[in-house]
C-alpha positions in Angstrom: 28.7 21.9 -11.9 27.0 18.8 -11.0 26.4 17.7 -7.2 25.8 13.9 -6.6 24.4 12.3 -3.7 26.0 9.1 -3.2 24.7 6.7 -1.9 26.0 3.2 -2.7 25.1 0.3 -0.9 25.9 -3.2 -2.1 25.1 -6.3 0.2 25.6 -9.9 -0.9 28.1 -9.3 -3.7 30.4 -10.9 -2.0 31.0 -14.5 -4.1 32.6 -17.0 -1.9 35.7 -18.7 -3.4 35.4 -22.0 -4.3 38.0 -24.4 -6.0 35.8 -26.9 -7.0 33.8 -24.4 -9.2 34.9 -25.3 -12.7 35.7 -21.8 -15.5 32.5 -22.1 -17.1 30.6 -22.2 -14.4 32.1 -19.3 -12.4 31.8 -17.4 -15.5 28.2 -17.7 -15.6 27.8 -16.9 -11.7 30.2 -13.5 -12.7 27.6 -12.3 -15.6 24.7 -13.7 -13.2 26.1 -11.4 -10.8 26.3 -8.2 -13.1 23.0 -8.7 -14.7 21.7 -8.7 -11.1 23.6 -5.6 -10.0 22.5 -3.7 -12.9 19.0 -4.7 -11.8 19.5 -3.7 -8.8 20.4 0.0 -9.5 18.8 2.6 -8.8 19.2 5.6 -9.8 17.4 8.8 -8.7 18.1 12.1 -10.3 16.5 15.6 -10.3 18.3 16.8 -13.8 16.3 20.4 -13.1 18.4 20.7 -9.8 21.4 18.8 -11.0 20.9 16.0 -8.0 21.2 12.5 -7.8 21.4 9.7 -5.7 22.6 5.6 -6.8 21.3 3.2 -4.9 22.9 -0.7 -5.2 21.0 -2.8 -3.2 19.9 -6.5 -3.9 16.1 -6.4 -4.1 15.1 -2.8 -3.6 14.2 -2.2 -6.9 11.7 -5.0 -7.1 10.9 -4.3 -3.3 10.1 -0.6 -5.1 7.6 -1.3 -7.2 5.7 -4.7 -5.4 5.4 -3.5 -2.4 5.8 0.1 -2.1 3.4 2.7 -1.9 3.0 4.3 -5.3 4.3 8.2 -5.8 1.9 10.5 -5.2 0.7 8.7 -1.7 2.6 10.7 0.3 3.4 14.8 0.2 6.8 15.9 -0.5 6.9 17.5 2.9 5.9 14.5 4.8 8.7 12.7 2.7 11.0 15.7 3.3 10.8 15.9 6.8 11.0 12.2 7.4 14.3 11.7 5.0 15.9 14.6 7.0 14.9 12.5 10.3 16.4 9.0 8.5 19.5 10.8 6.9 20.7 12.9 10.8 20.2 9.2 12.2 22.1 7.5 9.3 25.1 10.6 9.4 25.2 9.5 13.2 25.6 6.0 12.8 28.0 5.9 9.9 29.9 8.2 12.7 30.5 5.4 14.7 31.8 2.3 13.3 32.5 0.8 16.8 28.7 1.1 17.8 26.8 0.3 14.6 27.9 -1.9 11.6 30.1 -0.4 9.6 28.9 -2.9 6.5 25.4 -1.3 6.6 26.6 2.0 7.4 29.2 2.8 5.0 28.6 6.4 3.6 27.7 9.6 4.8 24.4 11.4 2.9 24.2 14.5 2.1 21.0 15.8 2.3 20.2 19.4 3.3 16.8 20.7 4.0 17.3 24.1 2.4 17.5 22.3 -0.8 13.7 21.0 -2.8 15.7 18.0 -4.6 11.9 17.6 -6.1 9.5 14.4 -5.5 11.0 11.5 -7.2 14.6 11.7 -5.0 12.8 12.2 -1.6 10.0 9.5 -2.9 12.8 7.1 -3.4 15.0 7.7 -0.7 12.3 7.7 1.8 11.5 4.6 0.3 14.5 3.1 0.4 15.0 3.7 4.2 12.2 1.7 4.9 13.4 -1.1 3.0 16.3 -0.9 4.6 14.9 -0.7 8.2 12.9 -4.0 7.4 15.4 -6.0 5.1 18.1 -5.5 8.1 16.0 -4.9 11.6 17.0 -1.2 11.9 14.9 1.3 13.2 16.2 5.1 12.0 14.3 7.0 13.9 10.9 6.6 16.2 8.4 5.5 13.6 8.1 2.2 12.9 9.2 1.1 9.1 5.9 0.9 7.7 4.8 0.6 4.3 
């Protein structure tokens, strides 16, 4: 049996009606859309372990690979121990709706530290917190979003 980590954040999809807009043209702004949404998937698996997490998030994936550091900087432990840190905080806030944005926080992860869901998931979900922590002025935990 498969287990999935979702994790599906979209920002900015939201197309704002306008009458003016003639057919065509909001036909092109639909595929723009898609074509950008599929660029802006991510998707990190662990086939071996039968893991995966999906990531939809405008810019990440070019964030990723400009201005990340590259995999192998960091050990999986550091990575590890850090996404545990991110993900409690995260689990806390998705929690409670009335105290944090429910629009940023939308989904629970699961992410267990019993579990070695290999390099490439904790190398992109680390990752992908601090993108998130700079693109939206959050701070997860008591490091400062660095890359």
């Amino acid at each position: 049996m498969k287990h999935f980590i979702y994790f599906l954040l979209i920002f900015g999809f939201i197309a704002s009606c306008n009458t003016n807009k003639t057919t065509a043209s909001k036909k092109i702004d639909d595929e723009k859309m898609a074509n950008q949404k599929l660029n802006d998937t991510v998707t990190i698996a662990n086939d071996d372990l039968e893991y995966e997490i999906i990531i939809i998030e405008p810019g990440f994936n070019s964030w990723l690979v400009s201005q990340a550091k590259p995999e192998g900087y960091y050990s999986q432990q550091y990575l590890e121990n850090r996404n545990y840190q991110y993900v409690i905080e995260w689990n806390q806030r998705v929690n409670q709706p009335s105290r944090f944005n429910p629009n940023l926080y939308e989904l629970q992860i699961d992410y267990q530290n019993n579990i070695d869901y290999g390099y490439e998931v904790n190398y992109k979900l680390y990752n992908y917190f601090i993108f998130f922590q700079q693109r939206y002025k959050q701070r997860l935990g008591p490091y400062t979003p660095r890359i």
